[in-house]
C-alpha positions, -999 to +999 in steps of 0.1 A: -190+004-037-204+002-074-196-026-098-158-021-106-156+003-146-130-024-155-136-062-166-120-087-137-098-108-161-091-140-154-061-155-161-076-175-188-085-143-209-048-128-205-027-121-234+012-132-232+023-095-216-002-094-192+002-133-184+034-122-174+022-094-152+003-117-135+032-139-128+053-111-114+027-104-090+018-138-078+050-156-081+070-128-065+079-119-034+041-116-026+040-149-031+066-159-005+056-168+032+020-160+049-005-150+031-028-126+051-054-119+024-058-134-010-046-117-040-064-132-068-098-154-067-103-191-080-103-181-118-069-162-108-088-127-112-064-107-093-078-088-067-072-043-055-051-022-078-033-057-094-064-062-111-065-030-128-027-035-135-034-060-157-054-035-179-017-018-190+010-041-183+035-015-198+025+007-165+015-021-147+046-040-146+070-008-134+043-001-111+045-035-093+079-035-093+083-001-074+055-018-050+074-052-044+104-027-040+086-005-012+073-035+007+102-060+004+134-036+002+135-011+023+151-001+060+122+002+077+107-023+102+075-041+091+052-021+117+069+013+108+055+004+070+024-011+080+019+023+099+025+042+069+004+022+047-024+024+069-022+060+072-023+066+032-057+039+037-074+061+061-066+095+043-076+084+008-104+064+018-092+030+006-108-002+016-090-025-003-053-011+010-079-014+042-087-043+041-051-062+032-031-042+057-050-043+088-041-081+081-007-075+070+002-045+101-017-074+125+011-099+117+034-076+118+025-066+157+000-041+155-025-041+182-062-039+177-062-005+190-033+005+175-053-001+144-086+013+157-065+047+157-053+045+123-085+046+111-095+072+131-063+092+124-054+097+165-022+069+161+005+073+184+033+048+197+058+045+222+082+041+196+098+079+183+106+059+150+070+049+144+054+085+155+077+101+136+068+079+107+034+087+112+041+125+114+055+124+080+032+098+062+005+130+075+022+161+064+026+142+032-013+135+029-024+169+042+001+197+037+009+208+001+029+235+012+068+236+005+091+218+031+114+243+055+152+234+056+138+231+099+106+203+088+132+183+066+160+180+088+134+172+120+124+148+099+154+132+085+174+139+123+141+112+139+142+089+111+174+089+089+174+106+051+168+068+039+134+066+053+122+098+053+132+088+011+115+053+013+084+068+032+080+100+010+085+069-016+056+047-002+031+074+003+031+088-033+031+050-042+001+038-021-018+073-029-016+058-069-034+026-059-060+045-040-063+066-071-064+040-096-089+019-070-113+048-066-117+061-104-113+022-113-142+014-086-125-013-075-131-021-031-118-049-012-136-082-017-164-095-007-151-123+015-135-113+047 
């Protein structure tokens, strides 16, 4: 990974909008209970696609919102989202979603091989819920072709119109941190 295109700001360098940014992000919900990886650094640099947030609060504040929304407030169980996440990580290349999921989807229950296979992209699970998660969070990566009446409703008759919303939802959401991460150059950090 090159050096990141944007200035890490620390919180000592942030004007009063993005100050508050910053305190949406690390006061919130992510903020609450175990933390699996760190989000910002000593100087309160924030760390992945918060960082670049902080750039253009008036984006980046609706834009954490919708994330504290798709991780904290939906139906779906904390593996089936892990899943998801981890499948948007593998197909777009993203260490940093990477690096804090794997932590994140390991808390949640997710085996060391279970991972292993999401980054080789040959998942599968007991579960019908979680495979046909993972079916989705795919043709959603891959496929750019129209959805049949027949895809949709297999879809929504395995998992419910709600989530097949909330994944459709999370994909598009995580594939805009990927984005902003790789034309951004920001990877996960250094320490582990």
């Amino acid at each position: 990974m090159t050096e990141p295109r944007l200035p890490r700001l620390t919180r000592a360098e942030l004007d009063e909008e993005q100050l508050a940014l910053h305190q949406l992000i690390t006061a919130g919900p992510r903020a609450a209970g175990p933390q699996h990886f760190a989000i910002q650094d000593g100087q309160g640099a924030l760390h992945g696609p918060f960082g670049v947030m902080l750039h253009a609060p008036g984006l980046g504040t609706p834009l954490q919102e919708l994330g504290s929304a798709v991780r904290y407030r939906t139906r779906m169980s904390a593996r089936t989202r892990e899943i998801a996440i981890l499948a948007v990580a593998t197909a777009t290349g993203s260490a940093f979603e990477r690096y804090a999921h794997e932590r994140v989807g390991r808390a949640a229950g997710l085996s060391e091989t279970e991972l292993a296979a999401l980054r080789d992209g040959t998942f599968t699970s007991a579960d019908p819920v979680e495979t046909a998660a993972y079916v989705l969070c795919l043709r959603l990566l891959g496929d750019h072709h129209p959805w049949s009446d027949a895809e949709y409703g297999a879809a929504a008759d395995a998992l419910g119109r709600e989530c097949v919303l909330e994944l459709t939802v999370l994909v598009g959401y995580y594939r805009t941190l990927a984005q902003l991460m790789d034309v951004f150059g920001v990877g996960a950090p250094t320490q582990a």
